[in-house]
C-alpha positions, 0 to 999 in steps of 0.5 A: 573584450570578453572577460571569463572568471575562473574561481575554482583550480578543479575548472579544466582551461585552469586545469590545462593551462596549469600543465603548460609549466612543461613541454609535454604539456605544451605539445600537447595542447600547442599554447605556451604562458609568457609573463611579464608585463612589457613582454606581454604588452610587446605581443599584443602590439606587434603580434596580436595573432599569436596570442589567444587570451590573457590571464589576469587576478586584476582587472586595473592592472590589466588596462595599467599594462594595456590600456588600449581595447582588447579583442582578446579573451580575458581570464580573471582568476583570484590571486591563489590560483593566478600565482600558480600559472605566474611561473615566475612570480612578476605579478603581472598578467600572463599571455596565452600564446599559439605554438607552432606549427614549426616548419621543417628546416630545408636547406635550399631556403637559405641564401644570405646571412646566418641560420643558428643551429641549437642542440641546448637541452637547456631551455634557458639558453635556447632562449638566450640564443634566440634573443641573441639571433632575434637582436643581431638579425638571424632570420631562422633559428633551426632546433635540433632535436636534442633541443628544449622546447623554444615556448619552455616557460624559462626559454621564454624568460630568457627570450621574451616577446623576440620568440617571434622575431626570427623563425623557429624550425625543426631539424635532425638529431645532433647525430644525424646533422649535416650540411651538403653546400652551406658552409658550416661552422661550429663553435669549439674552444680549439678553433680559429679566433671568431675575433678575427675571422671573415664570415662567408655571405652565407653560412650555418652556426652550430654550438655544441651541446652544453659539456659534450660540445659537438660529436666527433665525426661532424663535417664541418666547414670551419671551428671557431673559438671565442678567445679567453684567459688560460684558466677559463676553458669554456663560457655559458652556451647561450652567452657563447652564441651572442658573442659570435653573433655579434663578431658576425655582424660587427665583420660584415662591412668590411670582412665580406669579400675576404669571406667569400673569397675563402669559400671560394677557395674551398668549392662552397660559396658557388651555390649561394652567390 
């Protein structure tokens, strides 16, 4: 373990890490922070390769977390400026994590189960979507380019260590988004009951932007609504993801052969058997 002691905020790796608060700086330099002591012990363990170093103001509160020995490079900062970089204040140390490269979505690698697509310009639930997809077996995550960042300091609040159990791509605009075989369904608040509906063994999930919801014009295969009391008109984007995530695995037991016989009476299913 090799440890680096940065004392001064004028030092330009503090100076860099200090602009990954952002997307921009994020992009720019391909490294993202992620806090909290069981989300950075969970990376060392199960992802070692994407993290670069880590970022502590205690030496004992490091080996507290991860007693095991490191191979990482360990940056030890005074308190002042480590609570800078802690962008959500748990005093615990900060993980630097590789971004990217994200591949590019293509539709003919996608043959079984769900992929999610994300407008959400709102990093925290695209991290809260990606959770979801992470907990109930979503293998990709496909962001359009509406979307925020997935490595956004509060989409990693909201995802955590699970950022890498599915794979990131990037996709088209909302505008420009479309589907030539896979059956596509999106979420709207006019659609069929999701509590009830058989899904087909392959399939794209789409939710709409938060407020706007998804563009007319959009060919989908199907709408699906997630029931609610009349005076509720709508739920949080995020939340709305998990709750259809969650009625897609709990049907596929026994919903699979209904599934695929409706996309089947539609043409759809053929290429994906």
């Amino acid at each position: 373990m090799k440890i680096k002691e940065i004392s001064s905020g004028q030092n330009p790796f503090f100076k860099k890490l200090l602009r990954l608060n952002g997307s921009r700086g994020i992009k720019k330099f391909g490294l993202a922070l992620l806090s909290g002591g069981r989300n950075v012990k969970e990376v060392l363990e199960y992802f070692p390769d994407r993290c670069t170093g880590l970022v502590t103001y205690s030496m004992d509160l490091l080996k507290s977390i991860v007693p095991r020995r490191l191979h990482h490079p360990v940056y030890l900062l005074p308190r002042k400026l480590f609570n800078l970089l802690d962008f959500h204040g748990t005093g615990k140390p900060i993980a630097i994590l590789k971004v990217g490269p994200f591949r590019q979505w293509d539709e003919s690698l996608h043959r079984r189960g769900c992929v999610l697509f994300l407008p959400f310009q709102d990093p925290a639930n695209v991290g809260a979507a990606i959770r979801s997809a992470a907990a109930f077996g979503v293998k990709r995550v496909v962001l359009l380019e509406e979307a925020a960042h997935p490595f956004h300091p509060k989409c990693l609040r909201a995802a955590g260590s699970t950022i890498f159990h599915t794979e990131l791509m990037t996709g088209p605009s909302l505008s420009n988004f479309f589907t030539l075989s896979l059956p596509l369904l999106v979420l709207s608040p006019r659609g069929r009951d999701v509590s009830t509906y058989q899904f087909p063994e392959a399939f794209g999930l789409l939710a709409g932007l938060e407020g706007p919801g998804v563009p007319e014009g959009l060919n989908w295969t199907e709408s699906l609504a997630i029931p609610m009391e009349k005076n509720i008109d709508s739920l949080n984007a995020g939340m709305a993801v998990g709750i259809a995530l969650y009625q897609w695995r709990s049907s596929i037991a026994d919903g699979r052969a209904k599934g695929e016989k409706e996309c089947r009476e539609r043409g759809q299913f053929e290429a994906y058997r």
